[in-house]
VMD Tcl script that draws the C-alpha trace (Angstrom):
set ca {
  {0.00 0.00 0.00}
  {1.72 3.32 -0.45}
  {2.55 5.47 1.96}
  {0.69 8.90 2.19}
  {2.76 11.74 3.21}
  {2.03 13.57 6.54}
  {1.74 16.98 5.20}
  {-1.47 15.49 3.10}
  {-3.20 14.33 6.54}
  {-2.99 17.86 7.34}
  {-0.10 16.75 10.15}
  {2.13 19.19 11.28}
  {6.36 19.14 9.83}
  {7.90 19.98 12.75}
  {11.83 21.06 11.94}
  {13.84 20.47 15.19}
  {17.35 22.43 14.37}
  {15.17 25.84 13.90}
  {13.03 25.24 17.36}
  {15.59 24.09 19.29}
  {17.79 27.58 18.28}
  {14.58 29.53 18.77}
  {14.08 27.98 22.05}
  {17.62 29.03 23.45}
  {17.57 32.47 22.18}
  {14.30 32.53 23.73}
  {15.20 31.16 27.34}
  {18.49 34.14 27.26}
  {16.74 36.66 26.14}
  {16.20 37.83 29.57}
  {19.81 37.97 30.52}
  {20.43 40.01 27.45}
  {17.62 42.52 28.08}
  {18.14 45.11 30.50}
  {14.85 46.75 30.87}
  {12.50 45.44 33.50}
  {9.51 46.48 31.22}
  {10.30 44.03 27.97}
  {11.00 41.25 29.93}
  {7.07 42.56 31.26}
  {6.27 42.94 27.80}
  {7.98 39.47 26.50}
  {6.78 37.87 30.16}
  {2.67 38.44 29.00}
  {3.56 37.42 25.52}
  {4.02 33.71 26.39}
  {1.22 33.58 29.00}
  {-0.65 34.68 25.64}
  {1.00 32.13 23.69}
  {-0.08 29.65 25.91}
  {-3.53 30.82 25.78}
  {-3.95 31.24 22.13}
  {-2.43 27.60 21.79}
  {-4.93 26.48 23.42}
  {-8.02 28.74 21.44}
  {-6.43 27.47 18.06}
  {-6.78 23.46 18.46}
  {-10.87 24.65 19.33}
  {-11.04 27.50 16.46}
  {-7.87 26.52 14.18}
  {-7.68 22.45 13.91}
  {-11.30 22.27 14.59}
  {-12.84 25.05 13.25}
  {-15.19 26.07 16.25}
  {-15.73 29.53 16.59}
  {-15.49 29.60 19.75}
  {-15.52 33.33 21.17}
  {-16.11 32.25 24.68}
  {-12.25 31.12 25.42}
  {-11.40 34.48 27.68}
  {-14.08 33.51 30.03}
  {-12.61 29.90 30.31}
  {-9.04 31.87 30.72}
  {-10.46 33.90 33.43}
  {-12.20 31.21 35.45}
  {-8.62 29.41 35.36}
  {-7.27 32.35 36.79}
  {-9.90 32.92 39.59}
  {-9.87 29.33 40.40}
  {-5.89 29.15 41.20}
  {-6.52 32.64 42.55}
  {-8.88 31.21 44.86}
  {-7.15 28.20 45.87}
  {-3.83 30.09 46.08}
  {-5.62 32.43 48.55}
  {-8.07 30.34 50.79}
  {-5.67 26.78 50.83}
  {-2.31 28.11 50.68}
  {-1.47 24.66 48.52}
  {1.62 25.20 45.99}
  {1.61 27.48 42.95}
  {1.44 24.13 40.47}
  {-0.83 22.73 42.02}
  {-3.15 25.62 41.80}
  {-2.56 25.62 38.53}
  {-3.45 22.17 37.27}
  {-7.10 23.18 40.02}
  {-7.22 26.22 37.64}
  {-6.96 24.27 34.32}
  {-9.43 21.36 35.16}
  {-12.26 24.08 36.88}
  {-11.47 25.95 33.26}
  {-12.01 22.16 31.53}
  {-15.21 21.77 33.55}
  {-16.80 25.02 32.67}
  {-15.31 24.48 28.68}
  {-17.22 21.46 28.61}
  {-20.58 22.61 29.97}
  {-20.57 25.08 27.55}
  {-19.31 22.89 24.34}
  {-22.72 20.88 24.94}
  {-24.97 23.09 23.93}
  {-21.93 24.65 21.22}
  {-21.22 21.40 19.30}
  {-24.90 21.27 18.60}
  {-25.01 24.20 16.34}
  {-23.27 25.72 13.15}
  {-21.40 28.87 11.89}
  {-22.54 32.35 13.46}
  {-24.77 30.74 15.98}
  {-22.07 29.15 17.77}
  {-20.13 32.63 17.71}
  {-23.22 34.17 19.19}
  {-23.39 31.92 22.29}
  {-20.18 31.32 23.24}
  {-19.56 35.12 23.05}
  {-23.13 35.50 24.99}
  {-21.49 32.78 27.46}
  {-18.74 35.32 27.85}
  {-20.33 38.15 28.55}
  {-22.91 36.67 30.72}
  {-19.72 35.28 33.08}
  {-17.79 39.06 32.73}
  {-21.16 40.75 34.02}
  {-21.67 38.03 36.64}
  {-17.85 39.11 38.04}
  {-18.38 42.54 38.47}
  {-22.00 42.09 39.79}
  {-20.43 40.15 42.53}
  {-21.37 41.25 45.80}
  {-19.95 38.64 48.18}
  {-16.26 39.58 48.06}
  {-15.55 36.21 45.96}
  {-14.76 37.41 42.87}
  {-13.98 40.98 44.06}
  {-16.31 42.03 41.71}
  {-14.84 45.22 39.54}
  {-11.95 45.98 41.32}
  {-10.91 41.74 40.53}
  {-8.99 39.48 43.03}
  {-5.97 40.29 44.64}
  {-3.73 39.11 47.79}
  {-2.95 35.74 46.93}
  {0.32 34.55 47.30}
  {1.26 33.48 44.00}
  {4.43 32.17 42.86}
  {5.79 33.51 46.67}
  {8.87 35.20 45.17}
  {8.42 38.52 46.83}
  {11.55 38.25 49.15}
  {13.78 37.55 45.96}
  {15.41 40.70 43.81}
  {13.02 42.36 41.46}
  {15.29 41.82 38.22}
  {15.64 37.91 39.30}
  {12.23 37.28 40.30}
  {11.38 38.81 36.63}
  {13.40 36.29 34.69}
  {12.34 33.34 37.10}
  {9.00 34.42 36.27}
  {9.40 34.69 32.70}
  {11.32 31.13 33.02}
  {8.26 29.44 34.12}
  {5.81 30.94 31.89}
  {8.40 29.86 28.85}
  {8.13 26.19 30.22}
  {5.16 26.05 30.08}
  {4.98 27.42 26.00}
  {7.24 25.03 25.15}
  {4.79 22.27 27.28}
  {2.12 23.19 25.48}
  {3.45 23.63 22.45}
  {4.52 19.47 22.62}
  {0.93 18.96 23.62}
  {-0.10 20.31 20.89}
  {2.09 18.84 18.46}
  {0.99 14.94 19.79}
  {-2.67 15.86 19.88}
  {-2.61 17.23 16.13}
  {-0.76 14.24 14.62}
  {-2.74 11.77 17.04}
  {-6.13 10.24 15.64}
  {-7.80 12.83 17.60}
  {-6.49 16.05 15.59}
  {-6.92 14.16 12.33}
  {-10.18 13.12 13.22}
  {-10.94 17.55 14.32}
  {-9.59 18.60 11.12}
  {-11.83 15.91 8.85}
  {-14.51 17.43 10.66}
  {-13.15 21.06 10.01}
  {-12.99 20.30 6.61}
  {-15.77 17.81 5.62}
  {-17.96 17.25 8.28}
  {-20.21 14.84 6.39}
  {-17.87 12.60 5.59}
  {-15.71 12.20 8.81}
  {-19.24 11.47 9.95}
  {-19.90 8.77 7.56}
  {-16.03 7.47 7.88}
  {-17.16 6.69 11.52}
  {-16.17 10.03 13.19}
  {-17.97 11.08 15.71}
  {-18.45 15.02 16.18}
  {-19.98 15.21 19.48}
  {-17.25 12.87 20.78}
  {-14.38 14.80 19.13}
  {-15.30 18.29 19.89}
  {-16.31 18.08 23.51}
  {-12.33 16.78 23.48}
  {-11.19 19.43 21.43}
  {-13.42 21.72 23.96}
  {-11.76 20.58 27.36}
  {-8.39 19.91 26.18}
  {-8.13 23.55 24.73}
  {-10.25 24.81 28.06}
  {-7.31 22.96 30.11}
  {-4.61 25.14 29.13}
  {-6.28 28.55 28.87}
  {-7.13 27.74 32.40}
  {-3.34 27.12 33.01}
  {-2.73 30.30 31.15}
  {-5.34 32.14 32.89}
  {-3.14 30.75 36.49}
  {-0.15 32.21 34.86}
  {-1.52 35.69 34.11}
  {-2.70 35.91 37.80}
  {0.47 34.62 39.60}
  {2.29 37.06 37.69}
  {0.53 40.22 38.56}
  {-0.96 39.64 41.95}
  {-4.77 40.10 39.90}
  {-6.85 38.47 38.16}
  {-10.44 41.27 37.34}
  {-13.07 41.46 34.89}
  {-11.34 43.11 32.33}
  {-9.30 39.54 30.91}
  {-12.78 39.12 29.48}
  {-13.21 42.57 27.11}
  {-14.10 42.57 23.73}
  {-10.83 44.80 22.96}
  {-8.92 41.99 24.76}
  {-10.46 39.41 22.33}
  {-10.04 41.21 19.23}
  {-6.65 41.86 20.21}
  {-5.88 37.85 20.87}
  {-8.00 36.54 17.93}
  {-5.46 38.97 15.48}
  {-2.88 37.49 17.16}
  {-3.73 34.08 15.94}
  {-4.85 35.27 12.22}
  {-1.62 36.99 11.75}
  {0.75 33.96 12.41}
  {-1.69 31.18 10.80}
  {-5.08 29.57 12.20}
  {-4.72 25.80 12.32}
  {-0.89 25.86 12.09}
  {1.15 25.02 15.53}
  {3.87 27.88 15.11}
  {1.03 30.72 14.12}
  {-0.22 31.38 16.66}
  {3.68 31.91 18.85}
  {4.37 34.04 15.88}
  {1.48 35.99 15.48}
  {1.78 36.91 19.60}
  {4.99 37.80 18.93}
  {4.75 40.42 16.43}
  {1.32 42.13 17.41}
  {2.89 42.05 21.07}
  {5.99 43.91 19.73}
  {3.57 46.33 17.86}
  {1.55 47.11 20.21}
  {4.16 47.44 23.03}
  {5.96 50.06 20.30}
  {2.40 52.07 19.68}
  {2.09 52.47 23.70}
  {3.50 55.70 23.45}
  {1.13 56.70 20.81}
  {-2.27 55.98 22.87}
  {-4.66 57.94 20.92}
  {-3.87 55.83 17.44}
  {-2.89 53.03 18.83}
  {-5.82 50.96 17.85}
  {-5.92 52.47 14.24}
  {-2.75 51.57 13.79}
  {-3.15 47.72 15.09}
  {-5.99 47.95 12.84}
  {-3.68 48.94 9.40}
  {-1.49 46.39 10.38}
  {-3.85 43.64 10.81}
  {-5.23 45.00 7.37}
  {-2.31 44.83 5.64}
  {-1.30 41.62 6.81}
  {-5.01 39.87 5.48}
  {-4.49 41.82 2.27}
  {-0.78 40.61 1.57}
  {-1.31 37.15 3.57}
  {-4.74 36.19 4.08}
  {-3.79 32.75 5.36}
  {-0.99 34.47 8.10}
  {2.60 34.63 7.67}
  {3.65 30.92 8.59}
  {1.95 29.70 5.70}
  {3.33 32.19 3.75}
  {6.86 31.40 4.57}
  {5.57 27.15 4.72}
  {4.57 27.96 0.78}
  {7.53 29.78 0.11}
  {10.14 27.46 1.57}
  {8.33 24.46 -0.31}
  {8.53 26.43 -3.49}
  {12.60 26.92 -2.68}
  {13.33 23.19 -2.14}
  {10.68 22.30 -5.10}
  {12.84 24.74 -7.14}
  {16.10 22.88 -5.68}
  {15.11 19.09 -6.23}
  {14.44 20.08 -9.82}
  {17.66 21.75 -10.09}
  {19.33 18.57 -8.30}
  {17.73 16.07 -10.63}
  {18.49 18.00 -13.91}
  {22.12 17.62 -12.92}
  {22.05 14.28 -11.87}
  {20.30 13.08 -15.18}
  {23.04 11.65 -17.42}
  {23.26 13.60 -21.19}
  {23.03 12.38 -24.53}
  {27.00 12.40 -25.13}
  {27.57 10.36 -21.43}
  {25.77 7.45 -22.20}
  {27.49 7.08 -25.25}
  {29.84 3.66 -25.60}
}
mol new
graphics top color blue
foreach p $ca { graphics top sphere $p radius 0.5 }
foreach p [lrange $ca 0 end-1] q [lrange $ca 1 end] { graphics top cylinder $p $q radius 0.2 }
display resetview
């Protein structure tokens, strides 16, 4: 029987020189820079990375439009919040509480979510959203601490170290857990799981009649990706002492959801990429607060004008073009002339 390639099962190429360098340069690059505020910047960057990770195997690889993943990353955040606060249990394990209350909640709301199609499933899960943002601030028990959000937890409990190391340890751990994700993500995709998602994504009728199950497959898709925004959502509170209402804003969203069309829905590296540049542009523009949002705007513009599908498969089309273009050149050499096979 021959063999079908991976890249025709939709399965990820994963190139391990080029990750492994970007890795490094990325666990350094807080001893190289010498401003507290980038390694802020870079810091929130990969708690975002990890969240929209864990948005694209729901909206990306399954094609879910699911707009309700900020409330999931909240309610990861208030639940190790909470624990942190009320147990005093360790900062992982207040995570992992985090990411399965954020699973639980992802899955209630997937039931009623894989049951519907296109713009209706926008329009509840971003109803769900709201509804859980308006709950938060109309919190009058002291639980949530309604507007003003949740603070005094302990956190990571690195206050007595030095601010500059306590910043890199920081960013350290929220780097782990990219790159933890980011293997997560890569076995899921190429398991039977993410092949079974994407035949759904992309012909739903028949992955159905191949013996695919939708209801099965998405409430997976649901609280796998629901695990890890709650982790993220742990992250993003351990790191700034708060965890409020406002993780949940529409600007927020917009701002996340670019993230992940500029790098490349339903690609593993888009959506690190895509966090990575709009993070850098939008750190740049924060001295320019009254256009800042037009200009994020142009950009994402541009960038669905000149690369509708993102920039990784851009560069994935363009590299396969360049060793097309080489084989070619590699065989024409290696194909014997007229004058050689002459006796």
């Amino acid at each position: 029987m021959k063999s079908v390639p991976l890249r025709a099962l939709g399965w990820p190429q994963i190139k391990p020189i080029p990750l492994a360098i970007a890795g490094v340069l990325a666990a350094i690059l807080p001893m190289i820079l010498n401003s507290s505020y980038w390694v802020g910047v870079c810091t929130l960057a990969l708690i975002w990375m990890v969240l929209n990770q864990s948005w694209n195997l729901v909206l990306g690889y399954s094609g879910i439009w699911n707009f309700g993943q900020l409330a999931i990353y909240a309610i990861g955040g208030y639940a190790a919040a909470l624990v942190s606060l009320h147990t005093g249990l360790p900062w992982p394990i207040a995570l992992v509480v985090g990411g399965f209350a954020a699973t639980l909640v992802s899955l209630v709301l997937a039931i009623p979510s894989v049951r519907l199609r296109g713009i209706y499933v926008s329009l509840l899960t971003f109803g769900f959203s709201e509804v859980v943002r308006l709950l938060v601030i109309a919190d009058k028990t002291g639980i949530t601490g309604g507007t003003f959000g949740l603070s005094g937890f302990d956190g990571y409990g690195l206050q007595s170290m030095e601010p500059q190391a306590r910043y890199r340890l920081i960013y350290w751990i929220a780097l782990a857990f990219v790159i933890i994700t980011l293997v997560a993500m890569y076995f899921i995709v190429r398991s039977p799981l993410g092949t079974g998602l994407m035949a759904l994504r992309d012909n739903p009728s028949l992955a159905a009649a191949r013996g695919v199950s939708p209801i099965k497959y998405q409430l997976l898709s649901f609280g796998i990706s629901g695990f890890f925004a709650g982790i993220a959502g742990g992250l993003y509170a351990f790191t700034y002492g708060v965890v409020s209402p406002s993780l949940m804003g529409l600007g927020q969203m917009t701002l996340l959801v670019t993230m992940m069309v500029v790098g490349g829905l339903g690609t593993l590296t888009g959506p690190l990429i895509g966090t990575a540049i709009i993070t850098l542009v939008q750190a740049e523009l924060q001295n320019w607060p009254e256009i800042r949002l037009i200009l994020l705007g142009l950009v994402l513009l541009a960038i669905v004008v000149l690369m509708p599908r993102g920039v990784v498969p851009l560069l994935a089309g363009r590299m396969g073009r360049l060793n097309s273009w080489m084989s070619a050149g590699e065989s024409k050499e290696s194909k014997p002339t007229a004058t050689s096979t002459k006796t």
